[in-house]
C-alpha positions, 0 to 999 in steps of 0.5 A: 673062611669059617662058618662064623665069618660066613654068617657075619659077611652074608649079614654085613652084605645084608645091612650093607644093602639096607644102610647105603639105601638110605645114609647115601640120602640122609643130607637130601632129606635133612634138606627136605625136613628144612636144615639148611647147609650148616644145619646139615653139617651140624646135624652130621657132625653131632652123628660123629660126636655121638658116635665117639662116647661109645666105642672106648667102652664098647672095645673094652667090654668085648675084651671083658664079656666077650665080643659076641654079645656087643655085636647082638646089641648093635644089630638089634639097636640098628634094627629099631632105631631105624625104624624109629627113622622111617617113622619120624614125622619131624627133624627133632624125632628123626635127628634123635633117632638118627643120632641114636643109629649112630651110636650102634657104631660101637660094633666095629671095636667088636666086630674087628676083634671077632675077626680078628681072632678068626682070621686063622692062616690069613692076614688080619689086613687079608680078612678085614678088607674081606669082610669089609667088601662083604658090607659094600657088596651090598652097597653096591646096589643099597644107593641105586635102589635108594635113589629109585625108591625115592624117586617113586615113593619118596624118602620115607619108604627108603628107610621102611626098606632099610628098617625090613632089610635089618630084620634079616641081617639081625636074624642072620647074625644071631647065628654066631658063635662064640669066642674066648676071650683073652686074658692079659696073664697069656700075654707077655708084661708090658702091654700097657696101651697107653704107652705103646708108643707106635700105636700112640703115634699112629693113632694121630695120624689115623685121626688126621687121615680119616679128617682129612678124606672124610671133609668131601664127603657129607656135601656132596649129595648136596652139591651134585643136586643143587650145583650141577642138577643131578637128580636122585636116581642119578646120585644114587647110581653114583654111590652104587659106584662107590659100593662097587670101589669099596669092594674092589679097592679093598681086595686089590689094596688088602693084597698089600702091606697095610701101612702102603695101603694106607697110603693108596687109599688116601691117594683114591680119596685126593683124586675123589675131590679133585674130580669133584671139583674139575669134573664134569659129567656123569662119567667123570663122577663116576670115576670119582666115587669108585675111588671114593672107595679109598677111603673105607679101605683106607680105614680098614687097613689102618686097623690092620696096622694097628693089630701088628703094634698091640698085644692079642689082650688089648685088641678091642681096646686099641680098636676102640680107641681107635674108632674113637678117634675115627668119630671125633673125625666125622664129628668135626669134618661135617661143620667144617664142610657146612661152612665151606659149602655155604661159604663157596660149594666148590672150596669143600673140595679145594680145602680138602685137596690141601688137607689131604696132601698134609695127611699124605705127607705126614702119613709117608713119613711114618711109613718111611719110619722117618717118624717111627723109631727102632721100637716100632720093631720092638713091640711087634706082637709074637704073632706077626699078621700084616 
């Protein structure tokens, strides 16, 4: 690794730790502030649809200016809206700055380009499953200290712990160099995003995959307090589990061809609400949220697929696109999860499982290239990565 991704994993770790200390507790403390399930889901879900307006235009200026400068406002953003979270003394004060937090999401087109373009002799699904366990190994111990935190001091003091944390990944990250950008002239003609017809297709299945894994995850907390009377120190042991099945399942399935690793994820995920929904018992919970880890690795190799189908020049662009559809996921799952949950707690996951085997389905069949025609090969970019 270069000196830059060095400095980008050692704060990624950092603002990993201090982000999963507090987001793993977000729906507990949204309870505590008075949102009942629905609310919860709503408040959720518009923390998606926020998150959806910026990453389009946050991939094409990293294309423009360069990606650099999108990655310094993200941190800094982070870093105060966080704070403005540890202060808050109201839902209305802490939902805005909540909402506002999640919108520094618009990192992710940038960063993935930076890395992207860094990845040198390395696979690009090799290196973003690499950075990505940079950020979960620190939220392998960010839910534990969470919940302990909590416990003792309560809610607000894990977000004044995350909020200090920030500072340090911020200072880190500033350390980065610059890149280049890329100007369409050096690519070949022809690369208009809109009509690449693989990355078109993909996209839909990415949007319907993240949908479809994410519809467990944002009652969970809720459901494992309020129905099976686990206490915060336990739930965070549980996401520190998670943190550690984020970091292993994107070293073993980054390994992969990424459309297979695509697919396995997916598989952890459905074994996630299976377990949720039979389970019983701390052990078989924490079975289920180190497999939870499927889903972040799910993602990322996604976007390593989606770097084999799209020209260099275009890289922010289709990422941000793609994180685009990623959001519209996380904006339209919580509601739904809401609903479910106040409905029936446990058919959150009965519906879930049903969803997830169709994206599974659907998913195969582009990777059996059932759905996918000989172009698929055609618009291979001249530097094949995955």
């Amino acid at each position: 690794m270069t000196r830059d991704l060095i400095l980008v994993g050692l704060s990624l770790f950092t603002w990993g730790l201090g982000e999963t200390a507090f987001l793993s507790f977000q729906p507990l403390y949204l309870q505590q502030l008075g949102a009942d399930p629905l609310r919860i889901g709503a408040i959720i879900g518009s923390y998606g649809l926020a998150a959806s307006l910026v990453h389009i235009p946050a991939g094409y200026l990293a294309d423009k200016i360069g990606r650099r400068p999108m990655m310094w406002a993200a941190w800094i953003i982070g870093a105060l809206t966080t704070w403005g979270m540890a202060l808050a003394t109201s839902l209305p004060i802490f939902v805005t700055a909540m909402l506002v937090y999640s919108m520094t999401t618009f990192v992710v087109a940038p960063l993935n380009s930076y890395v992207a373009s860094a990845s040198g002799k390395w696979s690009v699904g090799r290196m973003l499953t690499l950075i990505s366990a940079c950020f979960n190994a620190g939220a392998i111990l960010g839910p534990l200290l969470g919940g302990t935190i909590g416990e003792r001091y309560g809610y607000r003091a894990i977000f004044l712990f995350a909020a200090s944390l920030f500072l340090l990944s911020t200072a880190i990250i500033l350390l980065i160099r610059s890149q280049p950008t890329d100007s369409p002239q050096q690519e070949e003609k022809g690369d208009n995003l809109f009509k690449n017809q693989p990355f078109l297709i993909f996209i839909f299945a990415y949007f319907f995959a993240t949908f479809a894994m994410y519809l467990p995850q944002p009652l969970s907390p809720n459901y494992l307090q309020n129905e099976q009377a686990l206490n915060l120190a336990q739930i965070g042991q549980l996401y520190s589990l998670n943190g550690l099945g984020i970091v292993a399942l994107n070293l073993i399935l980054g390994q992969l061809n990424a459309r297979l690793g695509f697919l396995l994820g997916q598989v952890a995920v459905w074994v996630f609400a299976l377990l949720l929904w039979k389970g019983n018992g701390i052990p078989v919970y924490a079975i289920a949220y180190f497999l939870l880890g499927g889903f972040r690795a799910a993602r990322s190799l996604a976007i390593a697929h989606i770097r084999s189908i799209i020209k260099k020049s275009n890289m922010g662009l289709a990422f941000g696109f793609a994180e685009t559809t990623t959001a519209l996921a996380l904006f339209l799952a919580p509601p739904l999860a809401g609903y479910l949950y106040g409905v029936r707690p446990a058919s959150v996951f009965i519906v879930s499982l049903v969803v997830i085997t169709i994206s599974l389905l659907f998913s195969a069949a582009l990777s059996t290239q059932l759905l996918f025609s000989k172009k698929v090969k055609d618009n291979l970019p001249s530097e094949e990565v995955v």
